[in-house]
C-alpha positions in Angstrom: -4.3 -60.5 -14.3 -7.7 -60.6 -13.6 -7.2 -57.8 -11.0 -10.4 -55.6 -10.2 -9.7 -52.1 -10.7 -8.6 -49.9 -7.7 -12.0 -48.3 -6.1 -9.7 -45.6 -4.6 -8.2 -43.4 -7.3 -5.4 -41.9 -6.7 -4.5 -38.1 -8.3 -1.5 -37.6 -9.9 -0.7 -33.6 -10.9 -3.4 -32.1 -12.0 -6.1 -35.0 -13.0 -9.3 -34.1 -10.9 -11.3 -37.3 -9.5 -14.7 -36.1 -10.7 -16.4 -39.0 -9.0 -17.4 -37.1 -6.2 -19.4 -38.7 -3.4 -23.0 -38.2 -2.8 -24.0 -36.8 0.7 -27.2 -38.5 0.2 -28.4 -42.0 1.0 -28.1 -44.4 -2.3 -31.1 -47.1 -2.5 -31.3 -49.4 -5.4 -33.7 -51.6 -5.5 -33.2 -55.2 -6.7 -35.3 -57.4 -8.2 -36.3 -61.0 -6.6 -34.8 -62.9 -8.8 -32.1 -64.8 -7.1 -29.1 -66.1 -7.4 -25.9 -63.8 -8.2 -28.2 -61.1 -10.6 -28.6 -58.9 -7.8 -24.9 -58.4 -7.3 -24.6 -57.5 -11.0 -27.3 -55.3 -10.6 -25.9 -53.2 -7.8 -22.7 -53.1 -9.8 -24.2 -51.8 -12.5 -26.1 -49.0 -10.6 -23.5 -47.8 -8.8 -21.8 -47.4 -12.2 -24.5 -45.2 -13.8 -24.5 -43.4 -10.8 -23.9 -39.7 -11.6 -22.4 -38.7 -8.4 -22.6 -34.9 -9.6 -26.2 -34.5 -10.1 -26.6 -34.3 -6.3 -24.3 -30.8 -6.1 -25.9 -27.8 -6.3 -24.8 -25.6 -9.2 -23.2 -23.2 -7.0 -21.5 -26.0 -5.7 -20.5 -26.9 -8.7 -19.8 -23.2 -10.2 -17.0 -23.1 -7.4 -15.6 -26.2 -8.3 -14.8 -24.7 -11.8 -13.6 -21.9 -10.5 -10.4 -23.0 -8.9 -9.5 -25.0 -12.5 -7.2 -23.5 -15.6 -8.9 -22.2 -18.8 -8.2 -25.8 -20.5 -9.6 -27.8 -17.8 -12.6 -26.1 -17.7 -13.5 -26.0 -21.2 -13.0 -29.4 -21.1 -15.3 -29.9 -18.6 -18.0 -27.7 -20.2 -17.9 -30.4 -23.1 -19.1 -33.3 -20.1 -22.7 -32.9 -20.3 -25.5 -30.1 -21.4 -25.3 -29.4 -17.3 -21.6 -28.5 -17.3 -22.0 -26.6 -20.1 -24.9 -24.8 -19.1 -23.4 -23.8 -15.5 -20.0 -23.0 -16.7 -21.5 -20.1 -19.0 -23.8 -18.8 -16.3 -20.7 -18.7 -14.2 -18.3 -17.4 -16.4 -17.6 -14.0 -15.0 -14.2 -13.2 -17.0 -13.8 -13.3 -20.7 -11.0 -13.2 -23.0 -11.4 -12.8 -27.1 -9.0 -12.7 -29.9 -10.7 -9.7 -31.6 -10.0 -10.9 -34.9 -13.2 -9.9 -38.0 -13.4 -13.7 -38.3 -15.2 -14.0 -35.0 -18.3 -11.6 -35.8 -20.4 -14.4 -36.9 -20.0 -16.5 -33.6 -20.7 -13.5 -31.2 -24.5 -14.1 -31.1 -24.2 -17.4 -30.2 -21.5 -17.3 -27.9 -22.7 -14.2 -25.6 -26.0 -15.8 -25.6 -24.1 -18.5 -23.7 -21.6 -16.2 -21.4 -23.9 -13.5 -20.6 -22.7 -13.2 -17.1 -19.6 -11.9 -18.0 -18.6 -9.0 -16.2 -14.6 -8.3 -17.0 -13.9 -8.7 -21.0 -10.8 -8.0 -22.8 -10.4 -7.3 -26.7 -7.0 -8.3 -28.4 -5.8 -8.2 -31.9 -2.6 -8.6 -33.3 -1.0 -6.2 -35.7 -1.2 -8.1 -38.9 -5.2 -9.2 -38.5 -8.2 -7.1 -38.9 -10.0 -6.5 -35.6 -13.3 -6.0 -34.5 -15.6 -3.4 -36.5 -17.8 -1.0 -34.4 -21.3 -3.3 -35.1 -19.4 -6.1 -33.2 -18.5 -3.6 -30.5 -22.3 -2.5 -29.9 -23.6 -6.3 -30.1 -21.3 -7.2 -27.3 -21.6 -4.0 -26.0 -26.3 -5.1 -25.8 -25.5 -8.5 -24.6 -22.9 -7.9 -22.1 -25.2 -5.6 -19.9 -23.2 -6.7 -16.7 -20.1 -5.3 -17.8 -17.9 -3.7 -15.0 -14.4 -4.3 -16.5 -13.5 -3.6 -20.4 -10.3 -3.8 -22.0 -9.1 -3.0 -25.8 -5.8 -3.9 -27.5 -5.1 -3.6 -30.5 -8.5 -2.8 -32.1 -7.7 -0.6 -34.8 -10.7 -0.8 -37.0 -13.0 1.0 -33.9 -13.9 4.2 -34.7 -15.8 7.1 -32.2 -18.7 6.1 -33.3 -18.9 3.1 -32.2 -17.1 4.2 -28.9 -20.5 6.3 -28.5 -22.8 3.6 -29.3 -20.7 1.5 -26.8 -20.9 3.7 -24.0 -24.4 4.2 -24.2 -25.3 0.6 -23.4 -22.1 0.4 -20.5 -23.3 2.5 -18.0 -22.1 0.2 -15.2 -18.2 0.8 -16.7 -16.0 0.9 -13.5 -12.2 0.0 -15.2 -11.9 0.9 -18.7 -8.3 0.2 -20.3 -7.3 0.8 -24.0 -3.7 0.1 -26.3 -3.0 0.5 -29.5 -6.6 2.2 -31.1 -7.6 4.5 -33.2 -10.5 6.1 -32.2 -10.0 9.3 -30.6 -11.4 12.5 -27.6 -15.0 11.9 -29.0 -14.7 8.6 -27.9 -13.0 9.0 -25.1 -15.5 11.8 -23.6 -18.3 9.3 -24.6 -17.0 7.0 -22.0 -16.7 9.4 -19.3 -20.2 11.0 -20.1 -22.1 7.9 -20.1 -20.2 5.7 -17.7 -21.6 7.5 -14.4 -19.3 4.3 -12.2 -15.9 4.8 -13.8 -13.2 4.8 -11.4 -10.4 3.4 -13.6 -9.3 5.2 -17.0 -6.2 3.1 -18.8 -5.1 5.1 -22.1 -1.5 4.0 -23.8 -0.7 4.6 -28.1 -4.4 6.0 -28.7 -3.8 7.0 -32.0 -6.3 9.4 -32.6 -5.7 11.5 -29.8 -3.1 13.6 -31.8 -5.7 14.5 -34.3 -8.6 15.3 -32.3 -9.4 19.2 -32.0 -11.3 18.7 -28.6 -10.0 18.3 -24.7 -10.6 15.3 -22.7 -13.2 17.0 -20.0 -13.8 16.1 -16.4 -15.2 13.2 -14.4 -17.1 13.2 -11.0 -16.2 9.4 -10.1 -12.7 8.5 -11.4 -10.7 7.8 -8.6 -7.2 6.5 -10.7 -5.9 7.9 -14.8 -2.7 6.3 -16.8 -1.4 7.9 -19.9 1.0 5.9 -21.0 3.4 6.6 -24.5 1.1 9.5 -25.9 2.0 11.8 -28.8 -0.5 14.7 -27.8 -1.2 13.7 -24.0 -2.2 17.0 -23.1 -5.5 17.1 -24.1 -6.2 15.6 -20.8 -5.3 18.5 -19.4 -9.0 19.6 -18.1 -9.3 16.1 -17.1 -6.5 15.6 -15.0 -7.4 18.7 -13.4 -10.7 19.3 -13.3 -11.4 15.6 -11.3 -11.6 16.0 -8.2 -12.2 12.7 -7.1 -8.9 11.7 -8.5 -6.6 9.4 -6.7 -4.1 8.4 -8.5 -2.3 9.9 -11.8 0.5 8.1 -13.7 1.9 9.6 -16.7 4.4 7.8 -18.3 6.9 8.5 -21.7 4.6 11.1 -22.7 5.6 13.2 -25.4 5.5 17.4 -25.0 5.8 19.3 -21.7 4.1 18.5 -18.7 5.0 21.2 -16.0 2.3 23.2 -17.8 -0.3 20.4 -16.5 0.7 20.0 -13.6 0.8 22.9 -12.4 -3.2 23.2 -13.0 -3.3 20.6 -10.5 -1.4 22.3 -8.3 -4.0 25.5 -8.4 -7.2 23.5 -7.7 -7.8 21.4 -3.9 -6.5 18.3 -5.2 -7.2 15.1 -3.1 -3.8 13.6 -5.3 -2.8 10.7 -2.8 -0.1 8.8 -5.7 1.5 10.3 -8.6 3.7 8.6 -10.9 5.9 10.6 -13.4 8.4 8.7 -15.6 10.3 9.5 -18.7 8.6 13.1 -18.8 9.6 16.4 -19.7 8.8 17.6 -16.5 11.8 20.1 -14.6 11.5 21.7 -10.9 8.7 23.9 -11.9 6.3 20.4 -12.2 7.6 19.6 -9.2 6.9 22.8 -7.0 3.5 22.4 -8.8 3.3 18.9 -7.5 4.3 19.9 -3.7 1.5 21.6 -3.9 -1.1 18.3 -3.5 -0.2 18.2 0.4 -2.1 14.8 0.6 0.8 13.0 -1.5 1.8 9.8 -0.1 3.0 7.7 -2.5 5.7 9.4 -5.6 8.2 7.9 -8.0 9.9 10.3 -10.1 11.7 8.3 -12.4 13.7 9.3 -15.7 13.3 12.9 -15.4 16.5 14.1 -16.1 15.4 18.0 -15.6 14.3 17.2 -12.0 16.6 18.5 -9.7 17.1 19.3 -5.9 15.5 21.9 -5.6 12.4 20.6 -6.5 12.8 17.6 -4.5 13.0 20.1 -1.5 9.5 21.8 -2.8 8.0 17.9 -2.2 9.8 17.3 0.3 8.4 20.4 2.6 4.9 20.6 2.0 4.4 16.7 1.3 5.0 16.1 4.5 2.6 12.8 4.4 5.0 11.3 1.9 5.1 7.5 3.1 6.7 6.0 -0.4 9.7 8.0 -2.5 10.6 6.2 -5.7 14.0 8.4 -7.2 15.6 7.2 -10.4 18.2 9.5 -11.0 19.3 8.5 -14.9 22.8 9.2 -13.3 22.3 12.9 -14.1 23.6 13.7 -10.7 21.0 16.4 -10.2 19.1 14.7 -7.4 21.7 14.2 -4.2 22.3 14.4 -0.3 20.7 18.3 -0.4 17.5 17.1 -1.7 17.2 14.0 0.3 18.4 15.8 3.5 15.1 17.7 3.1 13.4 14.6 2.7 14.6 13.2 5.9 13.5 16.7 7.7 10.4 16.7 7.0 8.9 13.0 6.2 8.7 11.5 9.1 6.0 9.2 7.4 8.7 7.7 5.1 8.2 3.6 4.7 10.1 3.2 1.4 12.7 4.6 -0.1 14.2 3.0 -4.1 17.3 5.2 -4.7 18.5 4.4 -8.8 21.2 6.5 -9.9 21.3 8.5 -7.0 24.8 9.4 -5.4 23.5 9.4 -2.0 26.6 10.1 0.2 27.2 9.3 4.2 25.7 12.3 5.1 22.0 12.0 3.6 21.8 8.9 4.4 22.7 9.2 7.8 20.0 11.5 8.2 17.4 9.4 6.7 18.2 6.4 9.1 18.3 8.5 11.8 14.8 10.4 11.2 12.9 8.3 9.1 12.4 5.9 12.2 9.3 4.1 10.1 11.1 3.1 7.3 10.8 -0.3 6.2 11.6 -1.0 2.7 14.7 0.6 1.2 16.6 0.1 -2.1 19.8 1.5 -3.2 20.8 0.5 -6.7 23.5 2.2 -9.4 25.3 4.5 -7.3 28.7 4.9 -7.2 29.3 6.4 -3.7 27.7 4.1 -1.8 30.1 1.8 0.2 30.6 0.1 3.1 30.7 3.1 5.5 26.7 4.1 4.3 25.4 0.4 4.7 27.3 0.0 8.3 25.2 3.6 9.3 22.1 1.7 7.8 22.5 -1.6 9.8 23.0 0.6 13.0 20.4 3.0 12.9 17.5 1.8 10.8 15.8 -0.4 13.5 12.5 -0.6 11.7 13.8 -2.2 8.6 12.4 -5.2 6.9 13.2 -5.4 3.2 16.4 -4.2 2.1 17.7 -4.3 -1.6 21.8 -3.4 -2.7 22.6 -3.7 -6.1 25.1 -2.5 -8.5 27.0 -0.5 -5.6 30.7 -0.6 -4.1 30.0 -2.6 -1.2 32.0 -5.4 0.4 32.0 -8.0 2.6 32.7 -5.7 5.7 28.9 -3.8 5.0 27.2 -6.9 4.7 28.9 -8.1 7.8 27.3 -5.3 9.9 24.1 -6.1 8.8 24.7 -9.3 11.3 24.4 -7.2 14.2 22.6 -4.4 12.9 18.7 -4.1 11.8 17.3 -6.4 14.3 13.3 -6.5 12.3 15.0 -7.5 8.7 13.6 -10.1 7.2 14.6 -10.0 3.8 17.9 -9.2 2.0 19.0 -8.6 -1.6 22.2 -8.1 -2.7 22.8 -8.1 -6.3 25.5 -7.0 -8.9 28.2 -6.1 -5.8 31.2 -7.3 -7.5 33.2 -7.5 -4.5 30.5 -8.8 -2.7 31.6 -13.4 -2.1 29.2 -16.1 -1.4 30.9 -17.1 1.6 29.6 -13.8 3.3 26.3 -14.6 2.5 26.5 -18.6 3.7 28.2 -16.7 7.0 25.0 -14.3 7.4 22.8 -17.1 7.0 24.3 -19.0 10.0 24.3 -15.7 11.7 20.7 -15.0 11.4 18.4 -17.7 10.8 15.5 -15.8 10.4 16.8 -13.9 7.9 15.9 -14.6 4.2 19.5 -13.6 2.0 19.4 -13.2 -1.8 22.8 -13.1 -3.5 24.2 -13.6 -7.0 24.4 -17.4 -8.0 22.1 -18.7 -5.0 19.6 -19.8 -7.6 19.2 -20.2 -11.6 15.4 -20.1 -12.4 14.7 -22.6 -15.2 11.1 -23.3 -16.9 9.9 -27.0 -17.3 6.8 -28.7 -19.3 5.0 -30.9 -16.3 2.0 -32.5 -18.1 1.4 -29.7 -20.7 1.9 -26.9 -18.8 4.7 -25.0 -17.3 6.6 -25.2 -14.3 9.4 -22.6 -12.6 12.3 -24.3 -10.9 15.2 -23.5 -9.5 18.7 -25.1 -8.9 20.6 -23.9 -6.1 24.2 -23.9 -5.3 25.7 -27.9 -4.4 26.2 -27.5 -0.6 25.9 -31.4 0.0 30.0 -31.9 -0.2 30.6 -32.0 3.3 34.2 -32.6 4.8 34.3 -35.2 7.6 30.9 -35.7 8.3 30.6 -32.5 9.9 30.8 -28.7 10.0 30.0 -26.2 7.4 29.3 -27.7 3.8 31.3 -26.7 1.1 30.4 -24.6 -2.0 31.1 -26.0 -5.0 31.2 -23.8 -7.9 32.0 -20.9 -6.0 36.0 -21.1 -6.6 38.4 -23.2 -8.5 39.7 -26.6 -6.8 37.5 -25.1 -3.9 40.0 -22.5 -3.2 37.5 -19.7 -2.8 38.7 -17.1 -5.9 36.9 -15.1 -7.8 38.7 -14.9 -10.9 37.1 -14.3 -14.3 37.6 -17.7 -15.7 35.9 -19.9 -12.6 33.3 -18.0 -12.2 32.1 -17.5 -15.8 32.3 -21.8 -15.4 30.0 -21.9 -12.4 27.8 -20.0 -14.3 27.3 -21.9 -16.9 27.4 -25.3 -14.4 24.4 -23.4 -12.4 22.7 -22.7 -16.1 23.0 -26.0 -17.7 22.8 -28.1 -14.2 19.0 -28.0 -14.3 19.1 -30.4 -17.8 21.4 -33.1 -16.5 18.6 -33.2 -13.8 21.1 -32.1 -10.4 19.7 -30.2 -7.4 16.6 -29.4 -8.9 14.5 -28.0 -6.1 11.0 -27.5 -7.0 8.2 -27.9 -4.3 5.6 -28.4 -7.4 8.2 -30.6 -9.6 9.0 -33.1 -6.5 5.4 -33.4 -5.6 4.7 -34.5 -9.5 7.6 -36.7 -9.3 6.7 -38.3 -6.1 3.2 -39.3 -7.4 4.5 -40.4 -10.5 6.5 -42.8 -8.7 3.5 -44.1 -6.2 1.3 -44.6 -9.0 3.7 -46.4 -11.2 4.4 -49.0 -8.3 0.9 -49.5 -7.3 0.4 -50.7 -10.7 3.1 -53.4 -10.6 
């Protein structure tokens, strides 16, 4: 009662003391007049003391920088300064590309006309953007670099034209779900001299378009992602020779055709993704072809086979990533990545889906690849404890290694205890005969070592102050018998016997789900923080 407020605010979550202190002197001057007026006075100037004006904008710009999108429109609405610094410094923009907002773009690009990375979204069931709002952002926004489209189905080629006439500083273009088709797209790469990055996924007026998607001199990186008639890009794909990186992704229509005409040319092809394509061994001899290959997942191809595994794997021979998913086709196996293991040397990473690598291929691969540092085996039937015992004791180099959804036991974890002295991180996942109490054993073996295992932790979302936060609850380990000695699981078994049947199991699972709400072992680094200042402010008041 009668208490002065606290001249040290405290912060609590995310609340921002904007009272920042000056780094300059502060005089006031007070007048003669005696008595206890001049103590009022100082009071009072030290209150309408803007404490702010004395940052530089720069200073200030950072500042914003570091906060959410709500905080910072909220500070925009502070003072005609705020708002006048925030736009100048707004380098990112994000619009709902709805018709609605035509009216307002004047107005607001007038006040974000530093914006240099903009993304258009609409939804399916509003109207979007027409092509005059495309060419008034397109005069304002003069500093554009980055430019994304979603969903804007009312753009047409024309005003893709008129748009890339004004964006000739383009360097990432990425576009979903439009209808505008090759005139537009050619317009891009004619007039947009920079562009390194080309994004294109569901353009639906690709499959109508008569013309071919020509070459580029600058871009360095192309997607294609879920096209009907992807293979108009054909002259593109292989007539850049800049090109870096290709993905082509569950593309309909056949693709060996294509790449094969980048096989012909000196192509300076350094990544290439290929998933859910029809693409069989003739893509991939075409592919073997790029020597300067280093990184490739072929993934979903289920006319890929061996053979043309072997193509890659004898003239790629700087291949430092192999991404296989097999689809469980069984036409990718030890012959192929024996080959692999003769001739790349280079290999870091290896992800093996659906792949029945045996003993004998993967033997090989530990024993030549001696660079290899991130492997993943995952879906494969014949991979036991035998294949992860050769693993532990000849892959010395290994830091990240991933099991999941294969045969292994206790016994193949075990020799990863002795085995793979540089491993710092371990995943073992979906390993139905795989316990917990190997993995609370590895843990004590290796300290170092960083051991992911089915039921370690149950990721739950929580509202702190409006916005979201991701804990997690980890198993109960704080039973501990006699003071002393190992803690006991809880959870794990029934009556702490250690099974595994059906029954106990499917109940710690549900414990471990439901756990979070009754507010046990919640062990969030963000949630305890909030909670811990929560606390100290509420007993400072008392």
């Amino acid at each position: 009662m009668g208490q002065a407020a606290s001249s040290t605010a405290e912060s609590n979550g995310r609340e921002v003391d904007l009272r920042l202190c000056s780094v300059t002197p502060m005089i006031i001057v007070v007048g003669g007049g005696g008595g206890g007026g001049g103590g009022e006075s100082m009071d009072s100037g030290i209150r309408d003391r803007d404490f702010t004006s004395d940052l530089p904008d720069e200073c200030l710009a950072h500042v914003f920088q570091h906060l959410g999108a709500g905080d910072r429109k909220r500070c925009s609405l502070v003072c005609k300064r705020w708002l006048f610094v925030d736009g100048q410094n707004r380098h990112r923009l994000s619009l709902d590309a709805r018709a609605e907002i035509s009216s307002f773009l004047t107005s607001m690009l007038n006040r974000f006309d530093s914006v240099t990375k903009l993304a258009l979204r609409c939804d399916r069931k509003s109207i979007s953007l027409s092509d005059e709002a495309l060419v008034v952002i397109s005069v304002r926004c003069l500093n554009l670099t980055r430019v994304k489209l979603r969903g804007c189905r009312e753009i047409t080629d024309l005003g893709m034209v008129e748009f890339a006439k004004n964006c000739g500083n383009l360097k990432k273009f990425s576009v979903g779900s439009c209808n505008f088709g090759a005139r537009g797209v050619n317009a891009m790469l004619e007039n947009c001299k920079a562009l390194e990055e080309l994004s294109v996924k569901r353009l639906r007026g690709i499959h109508e378009a008569a013309e071919m998607i020509r070459g580029s001199s600058s871009l360095r990186s192309i997607c294609l992602k879920e096209l009907v008639n992807g293979q108009v890009f054909e002259p593109l794909v292989a007539n850049t020779k800049t090109l870096k990186t290709l993905k082509i992704i569950r593309c309909l229509g056949d693709w060996d055709k294509v790449l094969e005409m980048i096989g012909e040319g000196e192509s300076s092809l350094s990544e290439i993704h290929l998933e859910r394509l029809q693409v069989s061994d003739f893509g991939l001899s075409a592919v073997s072809k790029c020597s300067k290959v280093e990184t490739l997942h072929i993934v979903k191809t289920p006319e890929c086979s061996n053979f043309g595994l072997i193509d890659v794997a004898e003239r790629c021979k700087l291949l430092r990533k192999l991404h296989i998913d097999g689809w469980r086709t069984n036409r990718i196996g030890d012959e192929g990545l024996v080959a692999v293991a003769r001739h790349c040397l280079n290999l870091q990473e290896l992800v093996l889906i659906g792949v029945n690598a045996t003993h004998k291929s993967l033997s090989a691969i530990a024993s030549n690849c001696e660079k290899l540092e991130r492997l993943a085996l995952c879906g494969s039937g014949t991979i036991g404890d035998t294949e992860i015992a050769c693993i532990a004791k000849k892959c010395g180099a290994l830091r990240k290694f991933c099991i999941k959804g294969c045969p292994v036991s206790d016994l193949g974890i075990e020799a990863l205890a002795a085995g793979c002295p540089n491993l710092v991180k371990l995943k073992v996942k979906k390993c139905k005969v795989v316990t917990g109490e190997i993995g609370v054993w590895l843990r004590e073996q290796r300290r170092t070592l960083v051991v992911s295992m089915d039921g370690d932790e149950t990721e739950a979302t929580v509202a702190v102050d409006g916005e979201s936060e991701t804990a997690w609850e980890e198993p109960r380990m704080g039973h501990v018998r006699g003071g002393g000695g190992v803690p006991e699981i809880v959870g794990s078994g029934s009556n702490g016997g250690g099974g595994n049947n059906g029954g106990s199991s499917r109940l710690a699972t549900i414990r471990s789900k439901f756990g979070f709400f009754a507010g046990r072992n919640l062990v969030s680094c963000r949630f305890r923080r909030w909670s811990h200042n929560h606390n100290d402010n509420g007993s400072s008041s008392t």
